[in-house]
SEBAKOL-796534 format. One line per 8 residues: their letters; for each residue x, y, z of C-alpha. Coordinates in steps of 0.2 Angstrom, whole numbers. Layout:
BEGIN
a	X:Y:Z | ... $
***
This chain:
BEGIN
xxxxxxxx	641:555:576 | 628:550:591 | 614:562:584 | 618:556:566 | 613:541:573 | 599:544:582 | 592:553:566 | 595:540:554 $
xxxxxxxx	585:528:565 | 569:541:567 | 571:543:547 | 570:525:546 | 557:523:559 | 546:535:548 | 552:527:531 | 544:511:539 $
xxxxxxxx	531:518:544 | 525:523:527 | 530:507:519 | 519:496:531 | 503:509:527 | 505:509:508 | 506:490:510 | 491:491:518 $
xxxxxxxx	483:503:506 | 489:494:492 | 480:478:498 | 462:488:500 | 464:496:482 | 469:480:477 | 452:472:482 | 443:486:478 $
xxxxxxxx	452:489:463 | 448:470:456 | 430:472:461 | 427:489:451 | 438:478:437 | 424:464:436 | 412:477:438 | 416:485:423 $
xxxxxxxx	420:470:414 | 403:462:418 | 392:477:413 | 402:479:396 | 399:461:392 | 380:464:397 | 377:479:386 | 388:470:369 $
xxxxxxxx	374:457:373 | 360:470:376 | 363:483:365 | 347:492:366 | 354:496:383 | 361:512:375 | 343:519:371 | 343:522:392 $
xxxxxxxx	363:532:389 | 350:551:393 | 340:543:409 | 357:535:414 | 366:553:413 | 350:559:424 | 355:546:437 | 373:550:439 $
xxxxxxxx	369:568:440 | 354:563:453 | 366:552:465 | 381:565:466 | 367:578:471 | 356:569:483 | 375:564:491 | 381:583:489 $
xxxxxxxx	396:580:481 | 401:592:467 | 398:586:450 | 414:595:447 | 426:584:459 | 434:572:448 | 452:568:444 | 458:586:443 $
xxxxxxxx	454:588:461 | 461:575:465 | 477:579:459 | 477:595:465 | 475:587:481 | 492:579:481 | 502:595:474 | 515:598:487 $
xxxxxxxx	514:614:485 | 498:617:495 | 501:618:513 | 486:608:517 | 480:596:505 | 463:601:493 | 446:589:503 | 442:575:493 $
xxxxxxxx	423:569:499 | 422:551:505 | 406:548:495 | 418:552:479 | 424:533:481 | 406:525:479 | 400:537:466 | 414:536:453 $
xxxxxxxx	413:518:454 | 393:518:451 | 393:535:439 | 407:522:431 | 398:505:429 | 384:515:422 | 391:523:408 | 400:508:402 $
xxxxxxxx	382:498:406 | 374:512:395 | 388:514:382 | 395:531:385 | 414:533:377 | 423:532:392 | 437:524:400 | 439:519:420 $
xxxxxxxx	457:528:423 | 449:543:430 | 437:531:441 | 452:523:448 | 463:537:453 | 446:543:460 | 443:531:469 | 460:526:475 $
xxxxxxxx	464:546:478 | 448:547:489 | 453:530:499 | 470:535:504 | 465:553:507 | 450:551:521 | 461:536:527 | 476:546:530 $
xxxxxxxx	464:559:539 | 454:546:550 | 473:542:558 | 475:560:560 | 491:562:548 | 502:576:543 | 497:584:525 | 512:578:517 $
xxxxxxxx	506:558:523 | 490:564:517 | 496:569:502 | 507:552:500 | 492:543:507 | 484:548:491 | 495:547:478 | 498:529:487 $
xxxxxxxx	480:524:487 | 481:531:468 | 494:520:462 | 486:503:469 | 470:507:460 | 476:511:444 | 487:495:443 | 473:483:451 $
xxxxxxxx	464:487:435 | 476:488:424 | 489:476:428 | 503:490:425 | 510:493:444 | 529:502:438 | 517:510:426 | 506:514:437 $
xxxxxxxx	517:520:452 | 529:532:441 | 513:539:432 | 505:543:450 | 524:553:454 | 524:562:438 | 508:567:432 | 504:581:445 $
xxxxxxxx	519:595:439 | 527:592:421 | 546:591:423 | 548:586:440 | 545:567:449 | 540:567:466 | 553:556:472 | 552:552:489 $
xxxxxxxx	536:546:486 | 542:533:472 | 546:520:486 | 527:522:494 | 520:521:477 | 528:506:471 | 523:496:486 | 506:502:485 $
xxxxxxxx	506:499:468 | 514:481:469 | 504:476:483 | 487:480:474 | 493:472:458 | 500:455:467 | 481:456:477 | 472:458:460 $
xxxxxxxx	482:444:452 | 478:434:467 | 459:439:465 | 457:432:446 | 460:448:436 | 468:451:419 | 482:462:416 | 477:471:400 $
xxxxxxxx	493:465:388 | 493:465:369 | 505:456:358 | 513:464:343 | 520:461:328 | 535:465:315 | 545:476:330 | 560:484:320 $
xxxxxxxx	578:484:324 | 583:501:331 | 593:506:316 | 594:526:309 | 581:522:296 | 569:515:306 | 570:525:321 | 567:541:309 $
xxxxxxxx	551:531:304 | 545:528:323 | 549:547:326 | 537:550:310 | 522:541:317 | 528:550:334 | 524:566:327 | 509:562:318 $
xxxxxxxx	501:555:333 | 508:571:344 | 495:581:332 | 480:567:334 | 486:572:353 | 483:591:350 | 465:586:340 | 459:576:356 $
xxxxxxxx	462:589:367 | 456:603:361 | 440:591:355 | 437:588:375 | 443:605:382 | 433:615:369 | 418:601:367 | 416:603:385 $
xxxxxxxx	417:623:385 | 404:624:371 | 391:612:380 | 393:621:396 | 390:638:386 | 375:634:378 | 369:621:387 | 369:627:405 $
xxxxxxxx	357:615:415 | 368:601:416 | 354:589:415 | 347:595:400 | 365:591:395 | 369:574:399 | 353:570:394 | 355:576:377 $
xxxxxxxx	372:572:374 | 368:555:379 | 352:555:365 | 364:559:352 | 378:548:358 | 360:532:357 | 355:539:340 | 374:540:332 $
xxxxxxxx	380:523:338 | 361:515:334 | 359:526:317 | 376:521:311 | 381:506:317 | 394:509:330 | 391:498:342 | 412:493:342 $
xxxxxxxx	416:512:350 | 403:512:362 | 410:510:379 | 429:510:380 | 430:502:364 | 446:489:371 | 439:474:357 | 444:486:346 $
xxxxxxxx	462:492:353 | 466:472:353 | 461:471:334 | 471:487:327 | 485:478:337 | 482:464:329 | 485:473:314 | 468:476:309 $
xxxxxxxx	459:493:309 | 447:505:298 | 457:521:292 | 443:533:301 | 442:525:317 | 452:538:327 | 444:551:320 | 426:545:326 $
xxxxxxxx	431:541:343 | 438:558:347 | 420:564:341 | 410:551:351 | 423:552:368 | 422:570:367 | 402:574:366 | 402:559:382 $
xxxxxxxx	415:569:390 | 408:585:388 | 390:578:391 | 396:574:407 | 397:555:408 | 411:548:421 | 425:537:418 | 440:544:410 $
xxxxxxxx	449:547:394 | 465:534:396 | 454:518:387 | 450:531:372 | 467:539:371 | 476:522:368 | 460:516:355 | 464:532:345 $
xxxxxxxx	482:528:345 | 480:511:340 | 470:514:327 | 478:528:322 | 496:522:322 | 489:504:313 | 482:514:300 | 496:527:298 $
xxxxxxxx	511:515:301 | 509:505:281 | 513:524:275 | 529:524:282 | 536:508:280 | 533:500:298 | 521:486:301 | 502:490:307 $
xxxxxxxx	502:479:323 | 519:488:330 | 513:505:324 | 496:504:334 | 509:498:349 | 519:513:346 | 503:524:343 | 497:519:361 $
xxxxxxxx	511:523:369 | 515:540:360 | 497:547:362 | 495:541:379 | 514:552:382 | 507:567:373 | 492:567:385 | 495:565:399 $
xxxxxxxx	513:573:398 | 524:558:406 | 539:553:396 | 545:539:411 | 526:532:415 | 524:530:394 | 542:519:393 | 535:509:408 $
xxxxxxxx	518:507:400 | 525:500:384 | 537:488:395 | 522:481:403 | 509:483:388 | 520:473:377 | 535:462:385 | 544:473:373 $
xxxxxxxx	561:468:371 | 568:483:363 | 562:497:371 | 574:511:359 | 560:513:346 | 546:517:362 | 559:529:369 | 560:539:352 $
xxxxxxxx	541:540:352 | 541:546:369 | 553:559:366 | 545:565:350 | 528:564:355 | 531:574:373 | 542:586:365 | 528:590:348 $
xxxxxxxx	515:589:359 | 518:605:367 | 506:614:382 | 491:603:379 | 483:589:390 | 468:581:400 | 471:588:416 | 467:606:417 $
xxxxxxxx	475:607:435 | 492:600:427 | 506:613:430 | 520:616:420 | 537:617:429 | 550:617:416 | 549:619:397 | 547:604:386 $
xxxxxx	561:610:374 | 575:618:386 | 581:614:404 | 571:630:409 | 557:633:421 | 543:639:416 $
***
């Protein structure tokens, strides 16, 4: 009974132990976290007023590419590497460069100043990742505090600028291995998470929130209308992948100098916006996302983002793909949803949710996202989306260094 004891209070000693530093991180990424927000904010607002700005998208590619390389930092160390850094199953956790931190954030700004189809998702799972990793090594920790130190560091980041901290923390737990949740690290993560979200509140910024309309009663018929849209959305899922994986394989085929790249993919990103008139998908495009949930949106507007998000991403622009996943799916699911007998507003709802799920490949994270997205009072129609949408979705999503653990269609590993 004695050693009993004595080992609960060391397992509580350590439990404490990690609580107090994911406080602690979850306050730095909170500050950082709300800075990059306004950041962002301010240079989107900027380049709305100054849209010639997009004309400087190729000499804004060149300068990204220029500061990763004068600070020696792989052009190819983004959000993949960070998540393999936090895999478990590596006995010491994968580097992440210190410098990463400053240069996502400025590599970041300047595509939204310049009007490149990005998102800031990846930026803060960068960011935070990076933050939590080097601290967790300056204290001279184990590589599994590492490990939580980062996924710690990611949580408070993402819900900083988001304003989704359950959301954010469950995401953080589940993204990394498809079928399995890293749960002693839920606890960490949630502090982290609510810690950064309570010091961005505190700090002036906005939680993004949307309000929806004409939400149906979970009946048979109109759940089996919500699992409709579910399953169109899961193929607009499939589309957006393979545009970004095989966008990016064919520009780095045939365009191997990754300047000449950028530089051209940001010419014709200029020329199609300028030429056509696009000026509303530049950038992340959220104006847009607020309108389809308003129950407004033009039919085609999914389709042109995943072109325009695609040739950035493949180009080489930073940022991330989250922003442009939940614009398609609004758009998508406010166009699709009058077909099938639901209102637009709650099918661009439920088109976020189920295209973000089929991305990203968490079922849990995409119910706590719509909880937190839309005060959603019912969350049965959302849970038939996620399960459709994960299941139809199959092997596909943006993180190539996302593993597989058990099948998405049997209680099998894979």
């Amino acid at each position: 009974m004695k050693a009993k004891l004595l080992a609960a209070g060391r397992y509580l000693l350590a439990a404490g132990k990690r609580l107090a530093l994911a406080c602690l991180l979850g306050v730095v990424c909170g500050v950082l976290g709300t800075g990059f927000h306004h950041l962002i904010d301010l240079a989107t607002h900027y380049r709305q007023g100054h849209p010639w700005l997009l004309l400087l998208l190729p000499a804004g590619g060149l300068a990204i590419l220029g500061l990763y390389k004068l600070c020696r930092v792989s052009y190819d160390a983004g959000t993949n590497l960070v998540l393999t850094s936090v895999d478990y199953r590596q006995a010491d956790p994968a580097p992440i460069p210190l410098a990463l931190a400053p240069l996502i954030v400025a590599g970041t700004t300047l595509s939204h100043l310049l009007g490149a189809s990005v998102g800031r998702e990846g930026a803060a799972l960068q960011l935070g990742g990076s933050i939590g990793h080097n601290a967790a090594k300056a204290l001279r920790l184990e590589a599994q505090d590492v490990r939580l130190c980062a996924m710690c560091g990611m949580a408070g980041c993402f819900a900083a600028m988001f304003g989704t901290p359950l959301a954010a923390a469950v995401f953080v737990v589940e993204v990394v291995r498809v079928g399995i949740m890293r749960y002693g690290a839920l606890l960490p993560c949630l502090a982290a998470s609510y810690a950064a979200h309570l010091t961005a509140h505190a700090l002036g910024a906005e939680p993004m929130a949307f309000a929806l309309t004409g939400q149906i009663a979970p009946t048979a018929g109109g759940l089996l209308r919500v699992a409709g849209l579910a399953a169109l959305c899961a193929v607009v899922s499939i589309l957006f992948c393979v545009a970004l994986e095989g966008g990016s394989h064919l520009a780095k085929h045939y365009l191997k100098n990754p300047y000449l790249r950028i530089a051209l993919g940001g010419a014709v990103m200029a020329a199609l916006v300028i030429g056509l008139g696009l000026y509303d998908y530049a950038g992340a495009g959220t104006p847009m996302i607020h309108q389809a949930a308003a129950g407004q949106a033009d039919p085609w507007a999914f389709a042109v983002k995943i072109a325009l998000t695609a040739l950035c991403v493949a180009a080489g622009y930073r940022g991330g793909e989250i922003v442009p996943t939940l614009f398609i799916g609004a758009t998508f699911g406010c166009a699709a949803a009058p077909l099938l007998g639901l209102d637009p507003s709650f099918g661009a709802g439920i088109g976020m949710i189920a295209l973000f799920c089929a991305v990203v490949n968490c079922p849990i994270a995409s119910l706590c996202l719509a909880a937190e997205l839309f005060a959603a009072p019912d969350l049965a129609p959302f849970a038939v989306a996620v399960a459709v949408a994960y299941v139809l979705s199959g092997p596909f999503g943006l993180y190539t260094s996302q593993s597989f653990h058990f099948s998405k269609v049997a209680d099998v590993e894979v």
